[in-house]
PADO-505175 format. One line per field, with one value per residue: x, y, z of N, C-alpha, C in turn. Coordinates in steps of 0.001 Angstrom, whole numbers, plus 524288, in hexadecimal, padded with zeros to 5 digits. Example, Ala and Ser with C-alpha at 12.3 -4.5 7.8 and 13.67 -1.06 7.14 Angstrom:
n.X	[83386	83232]
n.Y	[7E9C6	7F736]
n.Z	[81E78	81BA8]
ca.X	[8300C	83566]
ca.Y	[7EE6C	7FBDC]
ca.Z	[81E78	81BE4]
c.X	[83390	83264]
c.Y	[7F31C	8001E]
c.Z	[81E78	81EBE]
END
This chain:
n.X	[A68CC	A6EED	A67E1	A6791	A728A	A7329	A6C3E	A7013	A795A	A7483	A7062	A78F2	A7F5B	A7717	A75F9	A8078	A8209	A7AD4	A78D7	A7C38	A7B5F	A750D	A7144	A7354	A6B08	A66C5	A6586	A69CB	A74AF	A7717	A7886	A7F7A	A8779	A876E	A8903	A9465	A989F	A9749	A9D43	AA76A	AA6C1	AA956	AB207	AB917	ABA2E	ABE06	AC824	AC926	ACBAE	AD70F	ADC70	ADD59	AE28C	AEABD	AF296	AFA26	B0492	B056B	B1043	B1597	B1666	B18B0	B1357	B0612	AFCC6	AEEFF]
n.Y	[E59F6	E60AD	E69C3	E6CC7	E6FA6	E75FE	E7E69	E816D	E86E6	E8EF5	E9490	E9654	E9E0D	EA625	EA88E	EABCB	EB4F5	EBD94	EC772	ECE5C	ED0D0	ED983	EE65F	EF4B2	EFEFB	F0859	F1262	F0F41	F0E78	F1844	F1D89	F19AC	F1D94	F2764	F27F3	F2472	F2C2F	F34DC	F33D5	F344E	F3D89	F426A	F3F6D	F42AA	F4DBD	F4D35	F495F	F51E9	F59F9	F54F1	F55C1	F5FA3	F6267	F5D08	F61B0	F6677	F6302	F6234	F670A	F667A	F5A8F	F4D20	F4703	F4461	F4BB5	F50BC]
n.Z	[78145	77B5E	77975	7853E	78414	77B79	78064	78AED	784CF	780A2	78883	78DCA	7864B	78620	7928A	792C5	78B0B	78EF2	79225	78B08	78119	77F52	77C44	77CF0	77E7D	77416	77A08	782B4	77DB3	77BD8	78589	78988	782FB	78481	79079	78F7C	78873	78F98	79702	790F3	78E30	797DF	79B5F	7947B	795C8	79F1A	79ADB	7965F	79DD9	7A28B	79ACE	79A3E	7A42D	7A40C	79F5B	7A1ED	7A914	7B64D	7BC20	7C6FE	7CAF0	7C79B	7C38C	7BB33	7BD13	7BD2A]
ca.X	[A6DDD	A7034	A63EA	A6941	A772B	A707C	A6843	A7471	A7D0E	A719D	A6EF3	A7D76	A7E14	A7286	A7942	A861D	A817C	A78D7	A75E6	A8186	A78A7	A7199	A72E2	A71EB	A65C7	A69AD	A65D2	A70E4	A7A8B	A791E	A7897	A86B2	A8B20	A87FE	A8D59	A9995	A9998	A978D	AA1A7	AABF2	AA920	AAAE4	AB6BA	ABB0A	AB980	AC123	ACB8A	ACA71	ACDC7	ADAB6	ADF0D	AE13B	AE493	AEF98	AF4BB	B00A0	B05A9	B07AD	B1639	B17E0	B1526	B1AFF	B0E61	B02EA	AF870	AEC43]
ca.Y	[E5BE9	E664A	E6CC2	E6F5B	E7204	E7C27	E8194	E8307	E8AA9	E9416	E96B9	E9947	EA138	EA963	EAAE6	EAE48	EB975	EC02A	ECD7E	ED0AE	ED39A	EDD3E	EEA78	EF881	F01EE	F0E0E	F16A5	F0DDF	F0F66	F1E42	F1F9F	F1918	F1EA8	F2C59	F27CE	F2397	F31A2	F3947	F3312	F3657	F4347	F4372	F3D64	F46F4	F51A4	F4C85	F4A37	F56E2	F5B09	F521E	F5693	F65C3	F63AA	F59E9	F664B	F6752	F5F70	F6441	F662C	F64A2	F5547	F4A3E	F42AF	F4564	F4EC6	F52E2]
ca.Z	[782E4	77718	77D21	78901	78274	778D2	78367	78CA5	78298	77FAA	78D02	78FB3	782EF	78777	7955B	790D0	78756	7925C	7908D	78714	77C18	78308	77AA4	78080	77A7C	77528	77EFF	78811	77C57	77BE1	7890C	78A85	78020	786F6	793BB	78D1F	78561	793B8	79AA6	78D53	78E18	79BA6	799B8	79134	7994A	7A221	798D7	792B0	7A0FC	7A4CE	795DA	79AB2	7A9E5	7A3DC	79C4A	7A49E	7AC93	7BB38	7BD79	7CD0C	7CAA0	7C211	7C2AC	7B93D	7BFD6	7B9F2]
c.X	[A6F79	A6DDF	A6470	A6F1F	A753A	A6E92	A6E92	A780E	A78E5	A7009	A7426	A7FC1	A7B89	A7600	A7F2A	A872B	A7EAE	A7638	A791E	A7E5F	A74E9	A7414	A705F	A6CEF	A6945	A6903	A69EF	A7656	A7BDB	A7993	A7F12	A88D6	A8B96	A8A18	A9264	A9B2E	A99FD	A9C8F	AA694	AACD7	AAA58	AAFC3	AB9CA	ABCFA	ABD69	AC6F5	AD02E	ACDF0	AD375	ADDA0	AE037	AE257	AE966	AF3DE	AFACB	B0139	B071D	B0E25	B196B	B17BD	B1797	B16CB	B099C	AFE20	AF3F1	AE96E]
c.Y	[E6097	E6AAB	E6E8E	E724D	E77F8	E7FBB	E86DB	E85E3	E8E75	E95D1	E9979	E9D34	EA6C1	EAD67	EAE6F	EB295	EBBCE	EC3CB	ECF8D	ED2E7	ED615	EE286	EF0FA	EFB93	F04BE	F11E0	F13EC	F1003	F1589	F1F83	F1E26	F1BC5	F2467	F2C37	F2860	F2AD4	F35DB	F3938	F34D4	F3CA3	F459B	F4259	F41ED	F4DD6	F51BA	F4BDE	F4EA6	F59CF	F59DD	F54B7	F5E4A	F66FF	F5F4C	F5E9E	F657D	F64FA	F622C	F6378	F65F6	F5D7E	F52EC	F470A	F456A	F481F	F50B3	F58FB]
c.Z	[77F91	778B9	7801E	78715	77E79	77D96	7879B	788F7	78131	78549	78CF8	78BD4	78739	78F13	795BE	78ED9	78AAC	78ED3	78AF8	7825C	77E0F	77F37	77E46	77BC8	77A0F	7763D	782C5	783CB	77C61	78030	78BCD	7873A	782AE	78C65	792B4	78B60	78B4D	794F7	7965B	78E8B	79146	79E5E	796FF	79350	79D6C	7A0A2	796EE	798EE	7A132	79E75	796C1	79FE3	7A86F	79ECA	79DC8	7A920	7B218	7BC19	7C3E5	7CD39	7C651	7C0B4	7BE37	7BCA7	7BC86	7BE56]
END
């Protein structure tokens, strides 16, 4: 009976934890980390935009316009 009770909590252990310890190489971590870095600066760009077409505010409107 312990036998099967041991057995049964290391199985469900084992199921429970899956993949989770699964680590990335680092050719995956640089390669997110350079996704991540595109999309910022493409981000940015877009920022840098909305930061000098919000200069002045349109004055025929009370609403925010870009």
């Amino acid at each position: 009976m312990r036998t099967w009770l041991l057995l049964g909590l290391l199985l469900g252990l084992v199921v429970t934890a899956g993949c989770a310890t699964m680590v990335k190489t680092p050719a995956e971590v640089h390669s997110t980390y350079r996704q991540a870095l595109d999309a910022d600066l493409r981000q940015m760009s877009e920022d840098w935009n909305v930061l000098w077409l919000a200069d002045r505010q349109y004055r025929l409107t009370r609403w925010y316009t870009r």
